[in-house]
C-alpha positions in Angstrom: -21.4 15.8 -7.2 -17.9 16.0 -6.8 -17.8 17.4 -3.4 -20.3 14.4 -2.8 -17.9 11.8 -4.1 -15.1 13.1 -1.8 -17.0 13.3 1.4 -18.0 9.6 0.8 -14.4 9.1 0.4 -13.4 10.9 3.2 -16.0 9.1 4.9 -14.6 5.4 4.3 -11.1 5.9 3.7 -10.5 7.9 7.5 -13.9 7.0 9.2 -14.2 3.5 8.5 -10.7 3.0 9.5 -11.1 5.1 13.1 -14.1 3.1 14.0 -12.3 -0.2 13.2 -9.1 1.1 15.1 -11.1 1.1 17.9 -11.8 -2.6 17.5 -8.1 -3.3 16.4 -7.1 -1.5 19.8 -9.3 -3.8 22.1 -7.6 -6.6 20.5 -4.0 -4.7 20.6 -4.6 -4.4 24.3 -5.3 -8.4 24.7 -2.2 -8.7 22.8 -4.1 -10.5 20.1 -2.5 -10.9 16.3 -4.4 -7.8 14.8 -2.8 -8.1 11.2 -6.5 -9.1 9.6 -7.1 -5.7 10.7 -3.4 -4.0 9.1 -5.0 -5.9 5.8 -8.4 -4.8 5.6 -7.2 -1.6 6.1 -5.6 -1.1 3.1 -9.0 -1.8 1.3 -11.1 1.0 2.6 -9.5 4.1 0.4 -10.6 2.4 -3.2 -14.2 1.5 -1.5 -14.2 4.9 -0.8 -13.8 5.8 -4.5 -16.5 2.9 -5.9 -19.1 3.8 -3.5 -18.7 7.7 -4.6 -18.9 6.3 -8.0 -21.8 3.9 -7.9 -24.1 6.3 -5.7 -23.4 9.6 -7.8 -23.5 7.3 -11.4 -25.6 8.3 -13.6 -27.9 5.9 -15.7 -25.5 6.1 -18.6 -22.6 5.6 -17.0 -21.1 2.6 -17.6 -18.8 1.1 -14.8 -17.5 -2.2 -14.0 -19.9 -3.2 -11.9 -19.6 -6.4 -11.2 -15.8 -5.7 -10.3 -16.7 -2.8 -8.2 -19.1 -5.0 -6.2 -16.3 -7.9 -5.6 -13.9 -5.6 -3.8 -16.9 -4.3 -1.5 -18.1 -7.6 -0.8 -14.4 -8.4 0.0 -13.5 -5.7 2.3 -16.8 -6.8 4.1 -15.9 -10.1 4.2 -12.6 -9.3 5.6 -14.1 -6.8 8.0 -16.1 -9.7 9.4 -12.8 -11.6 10.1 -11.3 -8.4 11.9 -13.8 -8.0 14.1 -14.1 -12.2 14.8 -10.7 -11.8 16.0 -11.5 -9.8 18.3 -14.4 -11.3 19.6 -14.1 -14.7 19.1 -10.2 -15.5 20.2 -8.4 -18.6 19.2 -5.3 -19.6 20.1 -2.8 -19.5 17.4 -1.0 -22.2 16.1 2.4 -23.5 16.5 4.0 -24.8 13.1 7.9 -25.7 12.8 8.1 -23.3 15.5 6.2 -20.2 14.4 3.0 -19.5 15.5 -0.1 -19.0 13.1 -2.9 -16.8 13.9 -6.1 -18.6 12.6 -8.0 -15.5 11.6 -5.9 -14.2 10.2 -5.3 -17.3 8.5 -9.1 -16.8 7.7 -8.9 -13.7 6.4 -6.7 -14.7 3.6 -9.4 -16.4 1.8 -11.8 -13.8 1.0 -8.7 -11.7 0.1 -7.1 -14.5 -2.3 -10.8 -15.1 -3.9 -11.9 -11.4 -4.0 -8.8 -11.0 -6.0 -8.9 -13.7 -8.3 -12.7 -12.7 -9.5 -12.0 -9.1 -9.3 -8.7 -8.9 -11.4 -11.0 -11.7 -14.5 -13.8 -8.9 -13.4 -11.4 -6.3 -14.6 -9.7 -8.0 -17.5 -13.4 -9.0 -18.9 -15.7 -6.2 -18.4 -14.2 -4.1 -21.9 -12.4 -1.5 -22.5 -15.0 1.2 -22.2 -15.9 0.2 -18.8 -12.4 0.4 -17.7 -11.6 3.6 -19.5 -14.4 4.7 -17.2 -13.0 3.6 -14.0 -9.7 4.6 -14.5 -8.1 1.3 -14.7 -7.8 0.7 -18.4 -3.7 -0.9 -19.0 -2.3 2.0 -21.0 1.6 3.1 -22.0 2.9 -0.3 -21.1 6.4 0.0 -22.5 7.2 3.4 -20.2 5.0 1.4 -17.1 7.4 -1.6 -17.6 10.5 0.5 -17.7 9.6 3.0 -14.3 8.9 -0.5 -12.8 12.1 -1.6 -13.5 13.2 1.7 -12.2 11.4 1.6 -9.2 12.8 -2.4 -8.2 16.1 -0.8 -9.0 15.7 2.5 -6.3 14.3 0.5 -3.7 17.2 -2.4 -3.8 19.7 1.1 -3.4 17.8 2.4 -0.5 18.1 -0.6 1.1 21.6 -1.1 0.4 22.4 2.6 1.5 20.3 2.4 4.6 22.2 -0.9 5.7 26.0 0.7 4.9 25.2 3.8 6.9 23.7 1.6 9.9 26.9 -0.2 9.7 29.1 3.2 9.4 27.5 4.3 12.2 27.1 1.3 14.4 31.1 0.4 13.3 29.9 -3.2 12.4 28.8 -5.1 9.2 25.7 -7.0 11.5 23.2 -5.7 8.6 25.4 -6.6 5.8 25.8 -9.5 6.9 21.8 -10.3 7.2 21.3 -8.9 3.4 24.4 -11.3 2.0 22.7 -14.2 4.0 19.3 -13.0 2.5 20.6 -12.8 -1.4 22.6 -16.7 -0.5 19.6 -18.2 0.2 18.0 -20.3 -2.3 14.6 -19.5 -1.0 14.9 -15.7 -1.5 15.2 -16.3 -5.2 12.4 -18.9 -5.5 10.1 -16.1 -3.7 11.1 -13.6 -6.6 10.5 -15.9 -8.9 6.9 -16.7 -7.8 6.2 -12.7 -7.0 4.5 -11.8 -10.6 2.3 -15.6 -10.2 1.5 -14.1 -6.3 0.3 -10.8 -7.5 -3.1 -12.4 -8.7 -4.3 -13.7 -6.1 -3.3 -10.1 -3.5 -3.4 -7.5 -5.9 -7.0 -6.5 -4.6 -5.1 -5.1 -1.7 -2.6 -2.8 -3.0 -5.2 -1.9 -5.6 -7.4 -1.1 -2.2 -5.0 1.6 -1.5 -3.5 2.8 -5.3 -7.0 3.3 -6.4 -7.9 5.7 -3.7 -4.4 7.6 -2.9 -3.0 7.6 -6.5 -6.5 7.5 -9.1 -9.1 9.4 -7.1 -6.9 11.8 -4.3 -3.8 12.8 -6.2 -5.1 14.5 -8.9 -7.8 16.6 -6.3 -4.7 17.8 -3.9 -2.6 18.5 -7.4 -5.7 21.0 -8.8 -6.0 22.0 -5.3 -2.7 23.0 -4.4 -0.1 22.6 -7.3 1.1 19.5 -9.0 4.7 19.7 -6.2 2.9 20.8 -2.9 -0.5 18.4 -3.7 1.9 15.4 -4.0 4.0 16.2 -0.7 0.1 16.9 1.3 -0.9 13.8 0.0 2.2 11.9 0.9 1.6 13.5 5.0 -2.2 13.0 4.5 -1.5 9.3 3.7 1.0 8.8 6.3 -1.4 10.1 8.8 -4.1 7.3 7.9 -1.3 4.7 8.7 -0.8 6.3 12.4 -3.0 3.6 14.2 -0.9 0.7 12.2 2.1 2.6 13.5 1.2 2.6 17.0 -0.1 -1.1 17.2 1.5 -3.3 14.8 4.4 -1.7 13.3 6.6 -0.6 16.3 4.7 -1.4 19.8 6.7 1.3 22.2 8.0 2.9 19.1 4.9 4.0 18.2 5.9 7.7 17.3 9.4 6.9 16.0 7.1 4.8 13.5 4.9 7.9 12.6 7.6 9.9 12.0 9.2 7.4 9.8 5.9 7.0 8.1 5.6 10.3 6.5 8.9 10.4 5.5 7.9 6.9 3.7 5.1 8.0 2.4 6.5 11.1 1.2 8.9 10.1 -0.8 6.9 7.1 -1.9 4.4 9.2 -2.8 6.7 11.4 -4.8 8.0 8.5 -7.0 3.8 6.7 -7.4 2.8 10.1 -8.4 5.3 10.5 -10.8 5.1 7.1 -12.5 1.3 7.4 -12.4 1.4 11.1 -14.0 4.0 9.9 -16.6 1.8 6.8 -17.6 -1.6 7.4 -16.4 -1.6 4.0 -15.8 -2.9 2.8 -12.5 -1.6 -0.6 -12.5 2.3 0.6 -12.4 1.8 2.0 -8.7 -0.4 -1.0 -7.6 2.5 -2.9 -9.1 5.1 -0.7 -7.7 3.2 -1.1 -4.0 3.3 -4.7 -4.1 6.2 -4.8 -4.8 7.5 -2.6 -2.1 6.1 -4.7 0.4 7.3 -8.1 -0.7 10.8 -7.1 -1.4 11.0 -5.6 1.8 10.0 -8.5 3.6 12.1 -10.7 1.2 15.5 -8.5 2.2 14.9 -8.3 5.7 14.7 -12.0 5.7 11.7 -12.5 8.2 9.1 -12.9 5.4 5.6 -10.2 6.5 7.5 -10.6 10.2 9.7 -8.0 9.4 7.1 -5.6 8.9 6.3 -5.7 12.9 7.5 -5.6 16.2 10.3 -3.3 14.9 12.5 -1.4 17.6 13.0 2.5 16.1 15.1 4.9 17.5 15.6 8.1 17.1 18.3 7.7 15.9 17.7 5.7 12.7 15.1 8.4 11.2 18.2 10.4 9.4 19.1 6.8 8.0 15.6 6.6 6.7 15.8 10.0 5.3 18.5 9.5 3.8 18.3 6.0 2.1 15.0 7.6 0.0 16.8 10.5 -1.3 17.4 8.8 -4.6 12.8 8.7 -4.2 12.8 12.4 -3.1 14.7 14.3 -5.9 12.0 13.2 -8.2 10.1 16.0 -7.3 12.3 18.0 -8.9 11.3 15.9 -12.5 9.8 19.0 -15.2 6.2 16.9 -15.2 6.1 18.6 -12.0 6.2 22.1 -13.0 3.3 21.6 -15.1 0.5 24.0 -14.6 -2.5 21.9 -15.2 -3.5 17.7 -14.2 -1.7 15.4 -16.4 -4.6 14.3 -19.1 -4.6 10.7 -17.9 -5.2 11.3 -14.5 -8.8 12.4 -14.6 -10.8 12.5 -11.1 
């Protein structure tokens, strides 16, 4: 049964999202916005994990079920979109001087409304349910704190990646960008209005947390040993985000962005797993995820913008590497030398 559940996994997660590359490719070659595509994406691993769950369930296993189904009819729903896109082109818009891509536009709905339903779904469906799942709310005070810690990290490696560009560049141009960031009013406004946001996206970062953190993490740990199953799933991980590298992170950079990505994702990985094996708590890396993302594009000052078109070279990937070293010496934390899977991360 288990093998079962992971081939389904295996299944979604990688095959869903190389069939819909595909798509996402004809539309990257019509230089079409593909970002409904980047967002759906990040849905597939956790459908993965429900429909290994609802297909090998038992008749006494109790699930939440009505949650489960939300976040399916969701990614479907934003599959749709995707493939529309493609299909169906429409011009974007032009707004105070940026342009708007309608479906993707479109795609935001079933994504805000999924997430509502799903996280009431989740709150409502009792405790026994989400025991079951593996997304009961469990050792808040410690989640709260490595939260904090994590906010704290990332605001460092930014601030170290940005001094050594600078050191090496002999200017302050990035320093400059972060001071004009941190002046502006509507920076602070968008931090403020981050935890109300989470509602209505969390489905998304919960699309990938569920599958890489819950369901794979503790398989590559048994498999291989609590330090090397954390660094395979951190490549294994960067290596599903390698058509998003080539096609909407870094057009032309396309391998600088790979590389970059498992570097990333290592070290992210690193810190998740570490959080999640302290807490067995799933919600601290869906929390820690979302907030990645929106603080990045908050510091970088180009809202989600930042996230593509970037211009990599090769030599920026020792900056990288070195501005998540602070991320990376986690794996030397003792919960790591542990023999056997942390109790609260059951498969």
């Amino acid at each position: 049964m288990e093998k079962r559940k992971l081939w389904i996994f295996i299944a979604v997660a990688y095959g869903v999202t190389a069939l819909m590359s595909l798509v996402m490719f004809m539309g990257f070659r019509k230089q079409y916005d593909i970002t409904a595509f980047v967002n759906v994406q990040m849905m597939y691993p956790a459908c993965g994990v429900i429909l290994g769950k609802m297909i090998t369930r038992r008749e006494d296993d109790e699930l939440p079920v009505a949650g489960f189904i939300t976040v399916l009819i969701t990614t479907a729903l934003m599959m749709i979109t995707a493939v529309l896109s493609v299909a169906f082109h429409i011009d974007p818009l032009e707004v105070a001087g940026q342009k708007i891509d309608i479906w993707n536009l479109i795609s935001q709905l079933p994504l805000i409304t999924g997430s509502v339903v799903a996280y009431i779904l989740f709150w409502t469906c009792g405790r026994q349910k989400r025991e079951n799942a593996g997304i009961e709310r469990k050792n808040i005070k410690l989640s709260i704190i490595l939260i904090a810690a994590f906010v704290a990290l990332f605001i460092g490696k930014c601030m170290i990646a940005v001094f050594v560009e600078d050191y090496v560049s002999h200017s302050d141009e990035q320093l400059q960008v972060i001071l004009a960031t941190i002046s502006s009013p509507l920076t602070w406004i968008s931090l403020a209005v981050l935890p109300i946001n989470f509602i209505f996206s969390f489905i998304a970062f919960f699309g990938e947390e569920y599958g890489w953190r819950y369901y794979l993490q503790p398989i590559m740990q048994k498999r291989f040993g609590k330090r090397c199953g954390i660094l395979l799933l951190g490549i294994v991980w960067a290596i599903w985000h390698i058509d998003v590298d080539y096609m909407y992170y870094a057009e032309g950079y396309g391998l600088q962005a790979f590389v970059c990505q498992i570097i990333t994702c290592v070290a992210i990985a690193i810190f998740f797993g570490y959080a999640y094996m302290k807490t067995g708590n799933i919600w601290v890396p869906i929390i820690m995820h979302y907030l990645n993302n929106n603080i990045a594009a908050l510091i970088g000052g180009r809202g989600s913008a930042v996230l593509t078109g970037q211009v990599i070279e090769w030599s920026e990937i020792p900056i990288v590497a070195i501005s998540y070293v602070f991320f990376i010496l986690f794996i030397l934390a003792p919960v790591f030398k542990k023999e056997a899977v942390s109790e609260n991360a059951t498969i």
